[in-house]
C-alpha positions in Angstrom: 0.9 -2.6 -28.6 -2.2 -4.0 -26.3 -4.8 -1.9 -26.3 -6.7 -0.3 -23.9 -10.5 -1.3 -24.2 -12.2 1.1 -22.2 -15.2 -1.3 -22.7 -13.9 -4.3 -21.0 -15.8 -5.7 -18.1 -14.2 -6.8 -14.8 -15.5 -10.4 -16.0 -13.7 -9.8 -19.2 -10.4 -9.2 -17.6 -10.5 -11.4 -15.0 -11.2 -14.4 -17.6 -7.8 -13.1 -19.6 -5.9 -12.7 -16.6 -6.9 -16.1 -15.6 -6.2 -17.9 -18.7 -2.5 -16.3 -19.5 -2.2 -17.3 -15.9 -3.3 -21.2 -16.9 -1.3 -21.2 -20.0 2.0 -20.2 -17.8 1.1 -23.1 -15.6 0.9 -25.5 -17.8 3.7 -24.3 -19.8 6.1 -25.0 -16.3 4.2 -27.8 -15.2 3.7 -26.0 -12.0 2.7 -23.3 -10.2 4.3 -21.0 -12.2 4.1 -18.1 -13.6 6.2 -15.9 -15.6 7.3 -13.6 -12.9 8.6 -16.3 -10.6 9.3 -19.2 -12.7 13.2 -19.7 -11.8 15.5 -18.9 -14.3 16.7 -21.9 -16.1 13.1 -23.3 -16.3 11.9 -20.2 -17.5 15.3 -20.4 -20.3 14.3 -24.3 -21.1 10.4 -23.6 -21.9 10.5 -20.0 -23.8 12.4 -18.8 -26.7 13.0 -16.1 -28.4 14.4 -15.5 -32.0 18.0 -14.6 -32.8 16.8 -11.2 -34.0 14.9 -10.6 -30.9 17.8 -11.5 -28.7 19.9 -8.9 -30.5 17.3 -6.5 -30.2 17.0 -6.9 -26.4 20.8 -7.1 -25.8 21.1 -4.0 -28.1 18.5 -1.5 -25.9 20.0 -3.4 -22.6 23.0 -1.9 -23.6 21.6 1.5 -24.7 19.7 2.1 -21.5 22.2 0.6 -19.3 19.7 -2.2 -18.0 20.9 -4.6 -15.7 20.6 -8.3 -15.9 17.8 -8.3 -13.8 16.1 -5.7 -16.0 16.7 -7.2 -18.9 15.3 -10.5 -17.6 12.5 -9.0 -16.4 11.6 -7.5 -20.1 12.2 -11.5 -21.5 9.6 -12.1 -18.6 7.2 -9.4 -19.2 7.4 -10.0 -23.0 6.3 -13.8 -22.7 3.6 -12.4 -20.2 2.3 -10.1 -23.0 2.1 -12.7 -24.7 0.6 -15.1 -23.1 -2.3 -12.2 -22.2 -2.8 -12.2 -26.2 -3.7 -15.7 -26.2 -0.2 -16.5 -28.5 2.4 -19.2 -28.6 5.6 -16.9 -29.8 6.7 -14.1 -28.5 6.3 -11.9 -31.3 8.3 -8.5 -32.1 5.1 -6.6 -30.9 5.3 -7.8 -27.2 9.1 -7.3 -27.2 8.2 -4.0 -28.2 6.0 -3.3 -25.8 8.3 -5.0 -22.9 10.8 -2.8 -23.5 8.7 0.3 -23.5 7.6 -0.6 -20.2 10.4 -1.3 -18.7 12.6 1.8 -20.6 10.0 4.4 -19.3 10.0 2.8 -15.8 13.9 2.8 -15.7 13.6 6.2 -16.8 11.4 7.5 -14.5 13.0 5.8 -11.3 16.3 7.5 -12.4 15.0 10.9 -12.6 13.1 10.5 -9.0 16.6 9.6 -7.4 17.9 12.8 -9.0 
């Protein structure tokens, strides 16, 4: 998992923020970035493994994600990446996709109780 450093300076962050940003762009060849890249591009320029897909389709299906949801942990994965200055998508930012989005899920459900 990322994380925290305390530590970090606004210059610090915004440098990261801006070069995950610069990688997404030149990964799309536009504008780009992970949370609006449309769909197909964002399918033709990222992959994940078989295992990964299975893992992602399995908790989908556990927490009763939606489509969108579940695209938007794919999305938020590659993002995580991309912040840790990586190429693949490795089982460590899957991880910590899903944990985001699982505890948000979560905690919308229980506020429309």
């Amino acid at each position: 998992m990322i994380e925290e450093t305390p530590s970090a300076t606004s210059e610090q962050l915004r440098k990261i923020v801006t070069c995950a940003r610069n990688r997404q762009r030149l990964r799309y060849g536009a504008n780009y970035t992970n949370a609006i890249v449309p769909i197909k591009l964002f399918e033709e320029k990222v992959s994940f493994n078989a295992a990964q897909l299975e893992r992602i389709e399995s908790e989908s299906f556990r927490e009763n994600l939606s489509s969108r949801s579940t695209l938007k942990v794919l999305r938020l994965a590659r993002t995580i990446t991309d912040v840790m200055d990586e190429e693949t998508v490795s089982d460590m930012a899957l991880d910590e996709a899903l944990k985001w989005k699982i505890s948000a899920a979560t905690m919308q459900s229980s506020l429309l109780r």
